[in-house]
C-alpha positions in Angstrom: 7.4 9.6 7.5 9.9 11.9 9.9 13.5 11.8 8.8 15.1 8.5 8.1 18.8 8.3 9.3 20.8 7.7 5.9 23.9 6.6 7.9 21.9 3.6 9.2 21.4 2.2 5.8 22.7 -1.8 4.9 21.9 -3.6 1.9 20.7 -7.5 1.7 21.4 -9.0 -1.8 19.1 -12.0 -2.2 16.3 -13.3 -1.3 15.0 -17.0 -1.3 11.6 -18.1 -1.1 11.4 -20.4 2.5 10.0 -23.7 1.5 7.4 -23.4 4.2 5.9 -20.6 2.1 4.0 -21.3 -0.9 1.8 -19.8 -3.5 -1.2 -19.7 -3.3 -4.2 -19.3 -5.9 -6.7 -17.8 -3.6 -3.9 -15.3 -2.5 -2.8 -14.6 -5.9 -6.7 -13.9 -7.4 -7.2 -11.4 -4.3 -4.4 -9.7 -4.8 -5.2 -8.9 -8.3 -8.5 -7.5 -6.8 -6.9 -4.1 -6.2 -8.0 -1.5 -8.1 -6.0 1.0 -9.9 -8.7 3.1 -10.4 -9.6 3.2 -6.5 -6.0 3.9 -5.9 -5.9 6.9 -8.1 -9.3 8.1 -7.1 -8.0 7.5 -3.0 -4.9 9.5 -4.1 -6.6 12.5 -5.4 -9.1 12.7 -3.1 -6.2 12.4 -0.5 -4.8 15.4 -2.6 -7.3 17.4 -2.2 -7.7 17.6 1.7 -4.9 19.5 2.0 -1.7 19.7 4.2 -2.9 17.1 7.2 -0.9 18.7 9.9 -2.1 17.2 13.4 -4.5 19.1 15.5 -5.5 21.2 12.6 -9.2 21.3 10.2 -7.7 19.4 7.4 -6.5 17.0 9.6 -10.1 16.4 11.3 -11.2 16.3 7.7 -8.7 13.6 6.9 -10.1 11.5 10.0 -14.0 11.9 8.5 -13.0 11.1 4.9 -11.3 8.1 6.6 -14.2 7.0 8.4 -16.6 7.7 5.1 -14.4 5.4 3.2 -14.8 2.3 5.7 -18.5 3.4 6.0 -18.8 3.0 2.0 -17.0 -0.4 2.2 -20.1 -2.1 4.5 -17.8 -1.4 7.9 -20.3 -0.4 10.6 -19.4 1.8 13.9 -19.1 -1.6 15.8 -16.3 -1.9 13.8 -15.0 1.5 14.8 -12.7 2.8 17.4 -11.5 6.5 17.7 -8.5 6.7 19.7 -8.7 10.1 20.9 -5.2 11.8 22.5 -3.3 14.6 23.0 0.5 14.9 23.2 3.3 17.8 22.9 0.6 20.4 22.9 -1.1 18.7 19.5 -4.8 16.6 20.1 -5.9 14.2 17.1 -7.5 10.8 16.6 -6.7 7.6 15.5 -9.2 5.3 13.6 -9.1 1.3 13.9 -11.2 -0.6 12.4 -11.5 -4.6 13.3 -12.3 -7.3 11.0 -12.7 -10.4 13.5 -10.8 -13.4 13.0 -12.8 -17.3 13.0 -10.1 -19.3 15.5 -8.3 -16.2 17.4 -10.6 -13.5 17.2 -8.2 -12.2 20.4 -4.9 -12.2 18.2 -4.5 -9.3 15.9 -2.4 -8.9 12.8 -1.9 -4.8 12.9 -1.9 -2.7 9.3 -0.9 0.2 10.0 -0.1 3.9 8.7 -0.5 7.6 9.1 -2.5 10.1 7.5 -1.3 13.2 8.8 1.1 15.2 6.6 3.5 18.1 7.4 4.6 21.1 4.9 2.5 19.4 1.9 -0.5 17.6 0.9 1.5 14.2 2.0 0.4 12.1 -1.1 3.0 9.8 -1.4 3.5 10.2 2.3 1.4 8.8 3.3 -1.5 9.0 0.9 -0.2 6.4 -0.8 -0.1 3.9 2.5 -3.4 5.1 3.5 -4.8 3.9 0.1 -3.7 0.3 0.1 -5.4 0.1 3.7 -8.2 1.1 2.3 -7.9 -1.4 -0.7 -6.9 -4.0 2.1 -9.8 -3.6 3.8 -11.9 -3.4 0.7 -10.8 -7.2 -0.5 -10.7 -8.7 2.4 -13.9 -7.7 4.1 -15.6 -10.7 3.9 -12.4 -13.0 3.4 -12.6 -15.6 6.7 -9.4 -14.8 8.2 -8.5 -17.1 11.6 -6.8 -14.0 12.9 -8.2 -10.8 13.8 -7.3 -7.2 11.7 -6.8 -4.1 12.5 -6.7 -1.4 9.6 -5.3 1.5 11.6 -4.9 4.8 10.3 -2.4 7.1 12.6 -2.2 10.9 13.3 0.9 12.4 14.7 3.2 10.4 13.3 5.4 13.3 11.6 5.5 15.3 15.2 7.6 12.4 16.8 5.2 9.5 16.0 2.5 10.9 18.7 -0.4 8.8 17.5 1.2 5.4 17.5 3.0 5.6 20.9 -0.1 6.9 22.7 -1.6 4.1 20.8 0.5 1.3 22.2 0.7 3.2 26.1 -2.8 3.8 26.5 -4.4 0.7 24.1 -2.2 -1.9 23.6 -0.8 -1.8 26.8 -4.0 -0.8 28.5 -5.9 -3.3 27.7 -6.6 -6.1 30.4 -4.9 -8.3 29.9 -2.4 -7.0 27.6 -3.5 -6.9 23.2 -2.0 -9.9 21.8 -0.2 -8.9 18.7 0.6 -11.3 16.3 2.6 -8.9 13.7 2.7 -5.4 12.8 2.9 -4.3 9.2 3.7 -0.7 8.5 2.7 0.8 5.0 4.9 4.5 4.7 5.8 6.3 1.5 5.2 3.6 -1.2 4.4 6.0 -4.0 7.9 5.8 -6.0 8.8 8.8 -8.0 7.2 9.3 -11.9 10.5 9.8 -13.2 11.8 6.4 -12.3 10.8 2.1 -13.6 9.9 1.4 -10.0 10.3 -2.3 -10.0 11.9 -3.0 -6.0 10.6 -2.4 -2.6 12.1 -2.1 0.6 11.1 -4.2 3.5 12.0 -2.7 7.1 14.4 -5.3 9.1 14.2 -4.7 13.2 17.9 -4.5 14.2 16.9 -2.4 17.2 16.6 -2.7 21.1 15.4 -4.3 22.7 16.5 -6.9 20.9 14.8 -10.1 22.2 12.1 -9.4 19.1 14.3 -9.1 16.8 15.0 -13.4 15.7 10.8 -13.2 15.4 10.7 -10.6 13.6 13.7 -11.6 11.2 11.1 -14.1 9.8 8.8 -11.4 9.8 10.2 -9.7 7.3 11.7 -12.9 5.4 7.8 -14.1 5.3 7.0 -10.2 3.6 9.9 -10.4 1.3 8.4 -13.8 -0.1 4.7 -12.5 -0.6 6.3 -9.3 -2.4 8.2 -12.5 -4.8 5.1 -14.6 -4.4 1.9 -12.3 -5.6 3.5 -8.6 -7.2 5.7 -8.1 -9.8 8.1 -6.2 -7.6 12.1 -6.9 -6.6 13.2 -7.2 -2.7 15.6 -5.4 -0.6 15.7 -4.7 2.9 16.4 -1.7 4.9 16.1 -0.9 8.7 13.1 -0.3 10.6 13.2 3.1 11.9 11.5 6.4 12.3 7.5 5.5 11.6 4.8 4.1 13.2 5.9 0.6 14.3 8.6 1.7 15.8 6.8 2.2 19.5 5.3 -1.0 18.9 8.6 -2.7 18.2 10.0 -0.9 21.7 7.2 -2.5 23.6 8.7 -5.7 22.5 5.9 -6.5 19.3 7.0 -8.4 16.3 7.1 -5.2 13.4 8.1 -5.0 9.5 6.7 -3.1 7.2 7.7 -1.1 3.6 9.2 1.5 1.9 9.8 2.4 -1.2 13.2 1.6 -2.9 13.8 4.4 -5.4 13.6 8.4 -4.2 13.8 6.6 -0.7 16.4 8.5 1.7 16.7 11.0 -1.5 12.8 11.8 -2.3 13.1 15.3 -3.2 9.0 15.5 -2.8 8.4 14.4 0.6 7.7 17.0 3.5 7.5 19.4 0.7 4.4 21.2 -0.8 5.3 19.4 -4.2 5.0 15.5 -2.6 1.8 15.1 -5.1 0.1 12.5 -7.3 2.2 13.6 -10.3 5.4 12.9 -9.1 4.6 9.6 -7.9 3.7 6.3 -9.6 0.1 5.1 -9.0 1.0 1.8 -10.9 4.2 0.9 -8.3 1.3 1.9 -5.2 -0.8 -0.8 -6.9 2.4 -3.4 -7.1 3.1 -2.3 -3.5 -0.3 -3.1 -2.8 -0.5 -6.8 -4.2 1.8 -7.5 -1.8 0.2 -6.0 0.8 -3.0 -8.1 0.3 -0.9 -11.3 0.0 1.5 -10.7 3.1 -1.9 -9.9 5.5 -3.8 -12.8 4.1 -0.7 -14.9 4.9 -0.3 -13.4 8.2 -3.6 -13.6 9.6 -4.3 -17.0 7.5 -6.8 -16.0 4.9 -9.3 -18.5 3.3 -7.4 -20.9 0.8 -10.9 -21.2 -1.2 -10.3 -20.1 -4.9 -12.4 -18.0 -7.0 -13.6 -19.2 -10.2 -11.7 -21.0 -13.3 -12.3 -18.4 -15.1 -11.5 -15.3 -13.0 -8.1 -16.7 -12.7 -7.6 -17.4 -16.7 -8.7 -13.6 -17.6 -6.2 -12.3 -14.6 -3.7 -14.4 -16.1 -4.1 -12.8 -19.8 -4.0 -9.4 -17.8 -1.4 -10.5 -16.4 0.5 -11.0 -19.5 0.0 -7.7 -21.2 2.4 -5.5 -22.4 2.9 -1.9 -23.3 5.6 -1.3 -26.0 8.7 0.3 -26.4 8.3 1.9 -23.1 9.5 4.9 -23.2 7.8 5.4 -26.9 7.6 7.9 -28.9 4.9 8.0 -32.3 3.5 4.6 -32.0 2.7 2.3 -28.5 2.2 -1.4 -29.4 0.0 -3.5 -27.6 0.6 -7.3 -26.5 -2.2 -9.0 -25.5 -3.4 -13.0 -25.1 -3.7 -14.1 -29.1 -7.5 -15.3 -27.4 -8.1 -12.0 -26.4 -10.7 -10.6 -29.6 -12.2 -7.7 -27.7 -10.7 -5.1 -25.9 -10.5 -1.8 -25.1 -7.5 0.8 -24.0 -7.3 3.7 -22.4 -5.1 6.8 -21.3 -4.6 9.6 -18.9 -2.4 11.7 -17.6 -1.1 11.8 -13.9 -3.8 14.4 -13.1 -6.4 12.4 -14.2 -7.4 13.6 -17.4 -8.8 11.3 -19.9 -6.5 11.5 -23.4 -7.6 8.9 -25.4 -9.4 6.1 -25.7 -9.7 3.2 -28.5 -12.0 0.5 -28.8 -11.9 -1.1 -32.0 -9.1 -3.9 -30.5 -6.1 -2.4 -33.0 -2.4 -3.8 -31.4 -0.9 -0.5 -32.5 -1.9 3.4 -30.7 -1.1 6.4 -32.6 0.6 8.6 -29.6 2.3 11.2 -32.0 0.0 14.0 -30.8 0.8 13.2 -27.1 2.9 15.7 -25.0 6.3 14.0 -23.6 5.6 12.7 -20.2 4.4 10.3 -17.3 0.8 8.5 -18.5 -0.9 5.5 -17.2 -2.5 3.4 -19.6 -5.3 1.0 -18.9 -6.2 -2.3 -20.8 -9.9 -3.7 -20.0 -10.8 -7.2 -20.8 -14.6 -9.0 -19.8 -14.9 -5.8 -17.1 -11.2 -6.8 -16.1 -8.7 -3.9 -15.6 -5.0 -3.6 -15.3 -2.9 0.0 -16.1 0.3 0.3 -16.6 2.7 3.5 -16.1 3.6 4.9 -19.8 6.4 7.3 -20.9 6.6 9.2 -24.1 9.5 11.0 -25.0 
């Protein structure tokens, strides 16, 4: 993400739940689909490539891993399109990839975020947007959606948002007749800092020229807040939308919102830097960011309402109601599980991936005495059922 303008900044209090928006199961039971494991693994791998700065190796590297990942998920190069442009003396590529909708295959909810970085590896930003696209796009592959998707994954973006404006000017607006846009959701710097609880998310708020978007996409934003409330465990606030990659959609006059996270923020001491890595981040608040993710694009394109099974739903609702504690700990971590839970198992590793521990034999109560202080995620698995939660010891 370039440089966010702190002097721009307003605050929203509170946020209530419009009656015309309701929870729904089928939502709910997708959204617990992502993976913290793919996350992580998406993260380091993400990592790994590099500093992403457009027009270079690492970023064509970036592009292909991209385009492995949707290959790997059962999207096929009919699915593909490599936007190809050059701009300010930097050439790079964008990659969207289409899921068709059943009623308005010609109407497109947009996902979107960038993958270049500049000065740094860029895992929070935006490795950590890139990898709840590519969860996204994971879950709802085969969902019957009446609008169209696009997952789209832009280059550029921290040269002056290069990618997304040749994007709109040459795609969007070259298209005959015109791409019809339903909604634009943005996914930049979601990764949250390891040092902080992580528990509220910005949602971007258009309060920009011109202005004739900016009633429709008020309830843009008011419908993202809810699905944040609605399917993740996360608190809402509101910022302004400004400085990433919806921005030259929103000045072509598209409907835009999209999120941010709420703690390092304007003050992310990591971002642009060589140090903006996995272990200063919080996989655990990507994952929360990403529940809402998956419930805000199946709302916006109209997912399938069909359910999954009774009992999918009653083990994601005793995952749901586990508990690591005291958190931050210190000698012993206690455990809180469904009382008709009898088998479990629990797991630990650090934030660069090491395995620590592991225990098996169901006890409510982990010796951590021997652990260094620090940042840990820990991972409870129930029936082949997963959910991980960020752990401090002091």
């Amino acid at each position: 993400m370039i440089k966010r303008t702190i002097f721009s900044f307003i605050l929203i209090a509170s946020v209530q739940i419009s009656k015309a928006q309701t929870f729904i199961q089928a939502y709910q039971d997708r959204a617990n689909q992502i993976s913290q494991t793919n996350i992580n693994t998406y993260l380091q791998e993400f990592e790994a490539l590099g500093v992403k700065r457009t027009g270079t190796t690492q970023n064509t590297n970036a592009f292909n891993w991209l385009k492995t990942k949707y290959t790997a998920l059962g999207y096929t190069t009919a699915d593909f399109f490599e936007h190809s442009w050059t701009a300010s003396g930097y050439s790079s590529k964008n990659l969207i990839v289409t899921k068709t909708g059943t009623l308005y295959p010609n109407k497109f909810v947009i996902v979107c975020g960038h993958f270049d970085s500049i000065n740094g590896p860029g895992t929070n930003d935006n490795g950590s947007g890139t990898s709840i696209i590519l969860e996204l796009a994971r879950i709802l592959k085969d969902i019957p959606t009446e609008y169209s998707i696009k997952f789209i994954h832009f280059s550029g973006e921290e040269q002056g948002l290069l990618g997304s404006s040749r994007y709109v000017s040459q795609v969007v607006n070259g298209t005959n007749p015109k791409m019809d846009i339903k909604v634009v959701v943005n996914l930049d710097q979601v990764g949250g800092l390891a040092s902080k609880a992580n528990t509220k998310l910005y949602h971007d708020k258009d309060q920009s020229n011109p202005s004739s978007n900016n009633a429709a996409a008020a309830t843009a934003v008011q419908e993202l807040a809810n699905c944040t409330l609605l399917y993740s465990p996360l608190a809402v606030d509101f910022d302004p939308a400004e400085s990433t990659d919806y921005v030259p959609f929103q000045q072509n006059g598209e409907i835009i919102t999209g999120y941010w996270e709420y703690e390092g923020g304007y003050n992310n001491p990591y971002v642009h830097t060589a140090n903006d890595l996995l272990i200063n981040m919080d996989p655990v608040y990507v994952l929360n960011v990403g529940k809402s993710a998956v419930g805000s694009i199946q709302h916006f394109a109209v997912a399938s309402t069909t359910t999954l099974a009774a009992e999918d739903s009653s083990i994601s609702k005793k995952l749901e109601s586990v508990k690591f504690y005291p958190n931050p700990a210190k000698n012993i971590l206690n455990l809180k599980i469904d009382n008709s839970v009898k088998n479990f198992t629990f797991e630990m590793i650090d934030m660069n991936g090491n395995h620590i521990l592991t225990s098996k034999d169901n006890s409510h109560q982990i010796n951590i005495s021997q652990l260094k202080p620090g940042v840990y995620l820990g991972t409870m698995t129930i029936e082949n059922n997963k959910i991980t939660k960020k752990i401090i010891i002091e």
